[in-house]
KOLVOPA-630708 format. One record per atom (N, C-alpha, C): x, y, z. Coordinates in steps of 0.2 Angstrom, whole numbers, padded with zeros to 4 digits, always signed. Layout:
// KOLVOPA-630708
XYZ;...
***
This chain:
// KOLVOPA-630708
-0585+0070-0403;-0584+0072-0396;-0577+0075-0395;-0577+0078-0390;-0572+0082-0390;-0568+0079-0381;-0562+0076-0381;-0560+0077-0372;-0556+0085-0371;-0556+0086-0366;-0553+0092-0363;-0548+0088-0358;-0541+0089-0357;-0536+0084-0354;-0530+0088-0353;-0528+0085-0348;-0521+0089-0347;-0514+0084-0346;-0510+0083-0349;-0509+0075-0351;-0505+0073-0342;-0508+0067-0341;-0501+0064-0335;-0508+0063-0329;-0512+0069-0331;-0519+0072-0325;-0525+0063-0324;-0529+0066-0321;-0535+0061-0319;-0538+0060-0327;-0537+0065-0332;-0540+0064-0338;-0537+0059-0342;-0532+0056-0340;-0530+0051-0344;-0535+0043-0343;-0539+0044-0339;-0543+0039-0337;-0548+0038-0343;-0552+0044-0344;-0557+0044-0350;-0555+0042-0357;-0548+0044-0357;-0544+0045-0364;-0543+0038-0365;-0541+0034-0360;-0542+0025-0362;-0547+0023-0363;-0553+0025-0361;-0560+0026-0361;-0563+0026-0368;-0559+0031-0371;-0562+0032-0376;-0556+0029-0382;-0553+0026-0381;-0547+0022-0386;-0549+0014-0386;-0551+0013-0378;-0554+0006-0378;-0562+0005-0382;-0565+0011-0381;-0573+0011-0384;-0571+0010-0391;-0564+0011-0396;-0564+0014-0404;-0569+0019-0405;-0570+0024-0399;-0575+0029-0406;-0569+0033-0405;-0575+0039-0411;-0571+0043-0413;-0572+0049-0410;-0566+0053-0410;-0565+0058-0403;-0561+0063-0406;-0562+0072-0403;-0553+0076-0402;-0551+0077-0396;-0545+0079-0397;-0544+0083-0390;-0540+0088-0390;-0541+0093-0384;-0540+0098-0384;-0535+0099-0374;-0530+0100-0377;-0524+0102-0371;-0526+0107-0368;-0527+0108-0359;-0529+0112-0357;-0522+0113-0351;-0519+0120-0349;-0514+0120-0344;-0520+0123-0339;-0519+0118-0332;-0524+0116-0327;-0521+0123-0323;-0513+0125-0326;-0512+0134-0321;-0515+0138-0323;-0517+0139-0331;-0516+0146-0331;-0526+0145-0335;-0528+0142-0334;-0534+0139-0338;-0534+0141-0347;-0529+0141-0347;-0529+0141-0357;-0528+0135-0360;-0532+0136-0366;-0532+0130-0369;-0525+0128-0373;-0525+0125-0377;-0518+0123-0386;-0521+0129-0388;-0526+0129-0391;-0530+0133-0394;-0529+0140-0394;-0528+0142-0386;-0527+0150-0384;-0534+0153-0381;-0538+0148-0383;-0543+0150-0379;-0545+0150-0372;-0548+0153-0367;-0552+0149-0362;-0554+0144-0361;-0552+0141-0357;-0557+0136-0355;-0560+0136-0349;-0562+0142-0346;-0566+0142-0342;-0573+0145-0345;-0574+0146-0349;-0579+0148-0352;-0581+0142-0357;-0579+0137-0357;-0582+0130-0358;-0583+0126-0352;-0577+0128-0345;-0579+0122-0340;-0576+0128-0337;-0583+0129-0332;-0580+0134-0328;-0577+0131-0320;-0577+0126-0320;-0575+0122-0313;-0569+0123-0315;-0564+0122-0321;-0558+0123-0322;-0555+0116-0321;-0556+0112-0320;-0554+0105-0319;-0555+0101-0325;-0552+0095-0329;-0552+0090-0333;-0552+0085-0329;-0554+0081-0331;-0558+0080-0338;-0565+0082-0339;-0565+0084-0345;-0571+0086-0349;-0571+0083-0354;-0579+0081-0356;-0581+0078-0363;-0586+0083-0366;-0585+0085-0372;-0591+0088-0376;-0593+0086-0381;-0601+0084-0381;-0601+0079-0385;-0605+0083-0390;-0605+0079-0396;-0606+0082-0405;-0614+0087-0403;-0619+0085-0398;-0625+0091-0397;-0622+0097-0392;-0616+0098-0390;-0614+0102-0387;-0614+0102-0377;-0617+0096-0378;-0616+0094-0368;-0610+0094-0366;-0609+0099-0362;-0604+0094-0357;-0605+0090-0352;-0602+0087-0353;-0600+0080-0345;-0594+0080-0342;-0593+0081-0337;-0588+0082-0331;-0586+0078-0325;-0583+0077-0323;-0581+0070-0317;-0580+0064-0322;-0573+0065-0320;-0569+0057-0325;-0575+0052-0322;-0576+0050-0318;-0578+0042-0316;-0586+0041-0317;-0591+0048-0320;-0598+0049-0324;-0595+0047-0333;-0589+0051-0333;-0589+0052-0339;-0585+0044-0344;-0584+0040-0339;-0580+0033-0342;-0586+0029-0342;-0591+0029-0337;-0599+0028-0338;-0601+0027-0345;-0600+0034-0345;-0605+0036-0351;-0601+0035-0358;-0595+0033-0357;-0593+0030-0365;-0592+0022-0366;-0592+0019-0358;-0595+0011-0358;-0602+0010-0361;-0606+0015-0359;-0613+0013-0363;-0613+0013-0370;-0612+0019-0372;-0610+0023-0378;-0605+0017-0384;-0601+0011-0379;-0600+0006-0384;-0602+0000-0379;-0608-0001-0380;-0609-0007-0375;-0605-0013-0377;-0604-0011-0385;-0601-0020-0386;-0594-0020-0385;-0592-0016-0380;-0584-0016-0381;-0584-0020-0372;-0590-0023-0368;-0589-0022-0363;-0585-0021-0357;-0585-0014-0357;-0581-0010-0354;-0583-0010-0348;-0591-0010-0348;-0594-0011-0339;-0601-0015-0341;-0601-0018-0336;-0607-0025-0337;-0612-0019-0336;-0619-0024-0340;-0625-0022-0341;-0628-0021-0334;-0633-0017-0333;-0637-0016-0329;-0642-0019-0327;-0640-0020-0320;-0645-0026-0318;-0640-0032-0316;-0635-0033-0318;-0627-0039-0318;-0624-0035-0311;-0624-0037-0307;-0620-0038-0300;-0613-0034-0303;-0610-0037-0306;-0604-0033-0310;-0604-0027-0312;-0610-0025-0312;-0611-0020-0313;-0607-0015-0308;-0611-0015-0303;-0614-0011-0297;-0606-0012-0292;-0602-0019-0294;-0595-0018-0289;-0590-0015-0295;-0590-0013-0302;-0587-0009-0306;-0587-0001-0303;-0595+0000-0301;-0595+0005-0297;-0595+0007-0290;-0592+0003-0289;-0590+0001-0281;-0583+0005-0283;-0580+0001-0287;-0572+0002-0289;-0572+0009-0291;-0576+0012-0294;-0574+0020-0298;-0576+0023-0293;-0579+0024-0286;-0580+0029-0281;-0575+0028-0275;-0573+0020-0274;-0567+0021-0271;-0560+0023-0274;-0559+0022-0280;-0552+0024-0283;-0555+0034-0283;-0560+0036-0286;-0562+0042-0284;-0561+0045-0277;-0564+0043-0274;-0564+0046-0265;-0559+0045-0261;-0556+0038-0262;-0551+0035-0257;-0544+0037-0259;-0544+0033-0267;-0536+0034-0266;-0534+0041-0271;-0538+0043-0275;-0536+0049-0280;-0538+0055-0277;-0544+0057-0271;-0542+0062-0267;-0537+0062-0263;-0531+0055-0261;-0531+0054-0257;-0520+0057-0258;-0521+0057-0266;-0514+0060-0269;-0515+0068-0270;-0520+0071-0270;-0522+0079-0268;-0517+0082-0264;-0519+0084-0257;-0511+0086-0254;-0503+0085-0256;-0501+0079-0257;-0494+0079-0260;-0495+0085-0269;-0499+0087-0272;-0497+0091-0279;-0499+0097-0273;-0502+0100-0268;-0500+0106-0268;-0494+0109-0265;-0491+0113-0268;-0486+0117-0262;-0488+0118-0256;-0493+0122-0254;-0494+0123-0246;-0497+0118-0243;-0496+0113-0244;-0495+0106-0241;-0491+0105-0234;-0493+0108-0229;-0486+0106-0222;-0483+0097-0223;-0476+0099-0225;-0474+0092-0224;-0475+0087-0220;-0478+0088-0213;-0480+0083-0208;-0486+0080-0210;-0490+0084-0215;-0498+0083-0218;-0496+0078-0221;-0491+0081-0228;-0490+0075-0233;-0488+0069-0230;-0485+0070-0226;-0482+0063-0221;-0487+0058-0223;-0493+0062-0217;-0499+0059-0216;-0503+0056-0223;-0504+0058-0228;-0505+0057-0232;-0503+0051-0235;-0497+0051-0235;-0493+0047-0239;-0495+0040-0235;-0494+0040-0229;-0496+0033-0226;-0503+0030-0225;-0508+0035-0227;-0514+0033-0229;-0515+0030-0237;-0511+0034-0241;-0512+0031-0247;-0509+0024-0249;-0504+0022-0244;-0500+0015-0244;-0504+0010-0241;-0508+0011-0237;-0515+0010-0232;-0518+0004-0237;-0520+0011-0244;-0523+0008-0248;-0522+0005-0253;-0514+0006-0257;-0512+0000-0258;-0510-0006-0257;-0510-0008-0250;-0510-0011-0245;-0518-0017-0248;-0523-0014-0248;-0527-0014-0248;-0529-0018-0255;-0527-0016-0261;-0528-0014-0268;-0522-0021-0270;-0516-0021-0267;-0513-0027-0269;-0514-0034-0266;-0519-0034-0258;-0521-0039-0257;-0528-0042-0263;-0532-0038-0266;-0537-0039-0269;-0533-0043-0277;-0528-0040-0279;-0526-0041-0284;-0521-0048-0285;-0520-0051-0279;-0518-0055-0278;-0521-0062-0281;-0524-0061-0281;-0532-0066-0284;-0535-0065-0291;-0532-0059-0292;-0538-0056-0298;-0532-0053-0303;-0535-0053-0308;-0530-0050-0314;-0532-0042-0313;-0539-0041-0314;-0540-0034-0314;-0547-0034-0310;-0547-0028-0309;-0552-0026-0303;-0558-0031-0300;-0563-0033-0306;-0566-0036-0309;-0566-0045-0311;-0558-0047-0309;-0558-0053-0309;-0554-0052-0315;-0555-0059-0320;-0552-0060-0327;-0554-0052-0332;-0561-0050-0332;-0562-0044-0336;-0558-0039-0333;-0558-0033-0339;-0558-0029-0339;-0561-0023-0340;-0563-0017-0334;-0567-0012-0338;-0565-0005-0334;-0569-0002-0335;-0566+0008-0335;-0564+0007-0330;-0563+0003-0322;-0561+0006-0317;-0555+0004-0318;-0553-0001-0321;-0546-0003-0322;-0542+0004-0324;-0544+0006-0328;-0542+0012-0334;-0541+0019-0327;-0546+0020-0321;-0544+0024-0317;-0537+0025-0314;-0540+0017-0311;-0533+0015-0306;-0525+0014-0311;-0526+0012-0316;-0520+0012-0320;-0517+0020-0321;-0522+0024-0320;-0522+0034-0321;-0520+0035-0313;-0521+0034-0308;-0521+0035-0303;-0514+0033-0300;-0512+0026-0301;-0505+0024-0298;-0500+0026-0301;-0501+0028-0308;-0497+0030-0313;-0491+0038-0307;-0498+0040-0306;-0493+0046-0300;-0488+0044-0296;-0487+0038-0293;-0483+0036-0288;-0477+0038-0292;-0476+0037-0301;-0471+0037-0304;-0467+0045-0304;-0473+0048-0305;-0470+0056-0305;-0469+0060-0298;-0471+0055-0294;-0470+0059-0287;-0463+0055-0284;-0459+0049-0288;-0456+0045-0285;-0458+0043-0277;-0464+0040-0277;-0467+0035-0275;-0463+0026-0274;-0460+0025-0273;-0457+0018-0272;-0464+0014-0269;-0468+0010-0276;-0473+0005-0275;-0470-0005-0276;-0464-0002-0276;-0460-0010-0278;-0463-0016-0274;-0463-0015-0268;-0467-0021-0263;-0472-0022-0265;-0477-0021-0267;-0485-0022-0270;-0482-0025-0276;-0482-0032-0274;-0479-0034-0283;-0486-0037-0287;-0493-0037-0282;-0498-0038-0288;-0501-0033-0290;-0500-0027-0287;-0501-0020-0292;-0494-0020-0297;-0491-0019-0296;-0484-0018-0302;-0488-0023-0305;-0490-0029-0304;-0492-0034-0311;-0497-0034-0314;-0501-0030-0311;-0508-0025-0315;-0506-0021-0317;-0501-0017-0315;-0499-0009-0320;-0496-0012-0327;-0491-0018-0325;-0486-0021-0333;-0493-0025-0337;-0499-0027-0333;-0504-0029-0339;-0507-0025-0344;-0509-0020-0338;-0512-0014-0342;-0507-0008-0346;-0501-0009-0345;-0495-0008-0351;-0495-0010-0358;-0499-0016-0357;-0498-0020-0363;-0505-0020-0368;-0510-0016-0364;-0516-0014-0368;-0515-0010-0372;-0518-0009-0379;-0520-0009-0385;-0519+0000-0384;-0525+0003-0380;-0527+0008-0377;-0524+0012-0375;-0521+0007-0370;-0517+0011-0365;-0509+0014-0369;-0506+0008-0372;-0501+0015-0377;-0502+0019-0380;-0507+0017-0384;-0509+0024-0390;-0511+0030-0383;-0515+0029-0379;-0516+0035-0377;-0511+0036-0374;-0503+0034-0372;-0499+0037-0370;-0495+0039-0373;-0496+0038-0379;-0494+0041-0383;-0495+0047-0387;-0502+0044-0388;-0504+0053-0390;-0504+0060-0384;-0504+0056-0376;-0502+0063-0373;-0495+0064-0371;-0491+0060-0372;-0482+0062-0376;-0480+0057-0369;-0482+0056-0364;-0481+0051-0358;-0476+0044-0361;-0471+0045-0355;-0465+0039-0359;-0465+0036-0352;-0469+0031-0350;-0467+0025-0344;-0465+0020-0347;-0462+0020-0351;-0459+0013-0354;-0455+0010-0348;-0456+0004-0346;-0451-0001-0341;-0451+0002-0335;-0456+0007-0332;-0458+0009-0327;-0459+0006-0321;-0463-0001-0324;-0468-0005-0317;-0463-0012-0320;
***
């Protein structure tokens, strides 16, 4: 399998995905400006959407949209359970969690990366996104990770998603049981190697 990733991007969600699964994987650097890959190739003529994350798997499929594609490498290592089995309640509020960290809070940092963003807009935005951490730290206050005691792919979104607050110098310090899910999920096995292999230094960030 191959990821398609832009480091820091929503694609850092699969790449935990696929560090926590142990399979085996490449990847390929894609700049989300100019759509060239490392390589010097296109990558719009493998993903014409132009968007990362992308998975290209060893028969040549692509799969697209981060929150389908952590799906499909949960299953892909069922024993790592990364998402409960089908049919398990847990299931179905795992997937509760990747459409809301999807819809609510990760379209919800969209506006703030563009420049033609009217700053009154981004206002607005910003105080709906705190709306929802508001929200995300009340639930965490109980819960270690999304899911309670386990762990599984929605953790790995939300840990990609807050992660922004850092580059946009976002002040999340109040939510002190989000900061204590970012410092858990710091300490995963996964979560450095892949931030490491995409050159990402948050050491002592949260």
């Amino acid at each position: 399998m191959k990821l398609f990733y832009s480091a820091g991007s929503c694609s850092v969600s699969p790449h935990i995905a696929l560090n926590e699964a142990n399979l085996p994987y490449t990847m390929e650097s894609v700049n989300l400006a100019t759509k060239v890959m490392g390589n010097g190739e296109n990558y719009l003529a493998i993903n014409p959407n132009g968007q990362v994350p992308a998975l290209m798997l060893d028969d040549g499929t692509l799969l697209t949209e981060g929150a389908a594609i952590v799906q499909f490498i949960a299953d892909l290592a069922s024993d790592k359970n990364l998402l409960p089995a089908v049919g398990q309640i847990n299931r179905y509020k795992a997937l509760s969690w990747l459409n809301y960290i999807s819809t609510e809070l990760h379209k919800g940092f969209s506006p703030l990366y563009n420049p033609r963003t009217p700053e009154e807009y981004k206002a607005i935005a910003i105080e709906n996104i705190h709306k929802k951490f508001e929200y995300l730290n009340a639930h965490l206050e109980k819960n270690t990770y999304l899911l309670g005691d386990s762990y599984c792919v929605a953790d790995g979104y939300l840990f990609t998603v807050i992660n922004w607050t850092h580059f946009l110098k976002m002040d999340i310090s109040k939510y002190s049981h989000l900061c204590r899910f970012m410092n858990t999920m710091m300490k995963r096995d996964a979560v450095i190697k892949t931030l490491e292999q995409e050159g990402l230094n948050l050491q002592d960030v949260w």
